[in-house]
C-alpha positions in Angstrom: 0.0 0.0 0.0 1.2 3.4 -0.8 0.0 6.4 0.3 -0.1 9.1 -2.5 0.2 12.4 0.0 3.2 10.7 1.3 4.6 10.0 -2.3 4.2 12.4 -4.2 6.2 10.5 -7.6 3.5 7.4 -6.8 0.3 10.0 -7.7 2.4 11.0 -10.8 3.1 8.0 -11.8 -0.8 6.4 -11.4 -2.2 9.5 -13.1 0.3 8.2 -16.6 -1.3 5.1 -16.4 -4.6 7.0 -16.9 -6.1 6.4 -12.9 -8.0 9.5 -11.8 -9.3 8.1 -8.9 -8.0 6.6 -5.3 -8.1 3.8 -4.4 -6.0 2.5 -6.8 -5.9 -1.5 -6.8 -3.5 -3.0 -8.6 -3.4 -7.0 -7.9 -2.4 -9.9 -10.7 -3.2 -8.7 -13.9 -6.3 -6.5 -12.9 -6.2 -3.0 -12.0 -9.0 -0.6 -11.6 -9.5 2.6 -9.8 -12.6 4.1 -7.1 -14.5 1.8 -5.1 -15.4 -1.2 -6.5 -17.0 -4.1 -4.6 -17.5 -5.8 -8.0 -14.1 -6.2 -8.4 -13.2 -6.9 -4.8 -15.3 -9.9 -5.1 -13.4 -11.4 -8.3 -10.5 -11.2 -6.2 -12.1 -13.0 -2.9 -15.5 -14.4 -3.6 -18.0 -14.5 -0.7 -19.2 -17.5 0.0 -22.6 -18.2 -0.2 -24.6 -18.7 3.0 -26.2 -22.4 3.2 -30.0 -21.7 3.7 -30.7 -23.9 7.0 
């Protein structure tokens, strides 16, 4: 984790790779900016609760 107001050269360097937004995630081959629990859940599926 970086944090951007800390390093400076890390914001400049996200907005060239065209991210406009914080968060930035970058894990694997995805990468996507903002908040995105769509995108969280690729990364760690929920499990489905058994109905009882």
């Amino acid at each position: 984790m970086v944090n951007v107001d800390l390093v400076p050269d890390a914001a400049d360097t996200l907005r060239a790779q065209g991210f406009r937004q914080l968060p930035v995630v970058m894990a694997g081959d995805l990468s996507w900016s903002g908040f995105r629990p769509d995108m969280i859940n690729r990364l760690h599926p929920t499990p489905h609760a058994a109905n009882a």
